[in-house]
N, C-alpha and C positions, 0 to 999 in steps of 0.2 A: 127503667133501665134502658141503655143503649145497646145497639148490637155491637160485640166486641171485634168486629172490624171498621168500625167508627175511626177515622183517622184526622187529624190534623183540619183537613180541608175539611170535612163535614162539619167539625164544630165551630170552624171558623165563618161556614156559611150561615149557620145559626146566627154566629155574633154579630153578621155584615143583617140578618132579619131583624135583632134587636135595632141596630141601626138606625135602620127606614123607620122604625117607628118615633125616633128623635122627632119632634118639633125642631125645624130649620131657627138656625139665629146666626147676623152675619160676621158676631163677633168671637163665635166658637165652633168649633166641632161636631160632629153628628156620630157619634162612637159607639160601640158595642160590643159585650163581654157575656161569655160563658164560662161558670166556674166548673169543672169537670173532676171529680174524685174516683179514684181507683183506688178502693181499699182489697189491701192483700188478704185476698181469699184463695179457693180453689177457684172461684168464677173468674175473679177481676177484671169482671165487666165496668164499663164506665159508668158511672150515674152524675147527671147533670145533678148539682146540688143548686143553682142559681143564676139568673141571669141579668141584665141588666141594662142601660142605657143614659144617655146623657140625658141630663134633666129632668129622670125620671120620676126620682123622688125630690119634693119641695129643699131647696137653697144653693140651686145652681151646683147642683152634683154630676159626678162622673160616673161614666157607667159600671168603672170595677169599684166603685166606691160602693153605688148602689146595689152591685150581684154581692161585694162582702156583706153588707149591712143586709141582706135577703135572706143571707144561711146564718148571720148573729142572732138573728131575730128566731131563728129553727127550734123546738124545743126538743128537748130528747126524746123522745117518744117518736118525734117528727124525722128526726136524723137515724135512728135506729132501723125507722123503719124504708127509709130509703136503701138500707145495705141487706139488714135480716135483721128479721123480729129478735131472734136470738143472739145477736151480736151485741158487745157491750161498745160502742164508738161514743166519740166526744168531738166537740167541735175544732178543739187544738189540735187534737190526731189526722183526724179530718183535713186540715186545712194543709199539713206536711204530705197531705198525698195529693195535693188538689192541684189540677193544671189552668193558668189560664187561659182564655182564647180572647183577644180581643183586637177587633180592628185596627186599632192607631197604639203609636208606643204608648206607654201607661206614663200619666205628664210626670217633670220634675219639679216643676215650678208653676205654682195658680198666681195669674196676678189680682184674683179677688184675695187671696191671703189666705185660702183654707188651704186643709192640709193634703200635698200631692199625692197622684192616685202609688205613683211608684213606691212612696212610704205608708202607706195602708198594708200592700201586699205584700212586702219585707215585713212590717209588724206581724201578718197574719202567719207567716215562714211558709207561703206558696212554695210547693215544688218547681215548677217550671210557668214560664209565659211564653204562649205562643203567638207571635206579634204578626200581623197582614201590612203592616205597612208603619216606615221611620215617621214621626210627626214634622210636617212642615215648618218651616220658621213662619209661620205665616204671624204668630204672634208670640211667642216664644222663643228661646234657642233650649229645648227638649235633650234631657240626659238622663231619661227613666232608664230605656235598656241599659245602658251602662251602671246606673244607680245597682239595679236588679243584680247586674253579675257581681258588681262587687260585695254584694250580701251574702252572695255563696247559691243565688238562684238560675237557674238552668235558662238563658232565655234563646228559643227559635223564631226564625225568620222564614215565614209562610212562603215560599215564592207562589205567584201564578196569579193572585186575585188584590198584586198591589192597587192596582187603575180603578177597581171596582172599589176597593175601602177609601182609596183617595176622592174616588167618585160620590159616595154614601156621602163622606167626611163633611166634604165642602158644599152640599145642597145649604143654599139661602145664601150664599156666599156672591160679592163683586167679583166678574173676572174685567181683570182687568188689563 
């Protein structure tokens, strides 16, 4: 568990750590996500359930794809005992209290043709997403955040640490 004055910015530096651990490519992103659950207890303290990064896992994946596909893979036992031994929780329950944190907007459109990080986390009915920074057009025109709200999801806008996720983002990148 995290301490419950964990805010915003701390899990987002988390996510800007997954990050750096991207392997640079000059035709994407270097992005990073922490999925964050607050289940309603007396405590509701935060417990990271997952985290993630671009091309973590094998076929040119995204990183909230990767931190969802992290806690699908959780077995009960596994999930139970991240909140209390004695608590009966589920992954679906779970996932309606779960906050994201991730670097760049969560995309709208892949032009490898899998499916966008932005309809993964609607399918999963995330609580909120807590975004560091809008995605570039560098290869895209990006309409996750907006996807997000119109699903009924809560989405913030980190200020303070844009330059640093756009900085992470774009490692292996032409400037030109």
């Amino acid at each position: 568990m995290v301490s419950e004055s964990a805010g915003p910015l701390y899990f987002l530096r988390l996510a800007l750590d997954e990050a750096e651990k991207c392997i640079p490519t000059p035709t994407a992103f270097c992005v990073g996500c922490v999925l964050v659950a607050r289940w309603p207890s007396a405590s509701d303290k935060p417990v990271v359930l997952a985290t993630g990064y671009s091309r973590e896992l094998p076929g040119n994946t995204h990183a909230e794809a990767n931190a969802l596909s992290k806690v699908a893979a959780l077995s009960q036992t596994e999930i139970s005992a991240l909140f209390s031994p004695s608590s009966s929780v589920d992954l679906g329950s779970i996932l309606t209290h779960t906050d994201v944190y991730t670097t760049m907007e969560p995309c709208s459109v892949r032009t490898s043709g899998l499916s966008p990080c932005a309809d993964a986390l609607i399918k999963a009915k995330v609580k909120r997403c807590f975004i560091g920074v809008g995605e570039p057009d560098d290869f895209v025109n990006c309409e996750g955040a907006q996807k997000l709200k119109d699903a009924g999801i809560e989405v913030v806008w980190i200020n303070g640490l844009e330059q640093e996720c756009l900085r992470v983002a774009r490692r292996g990148h032409q400037i030109v």
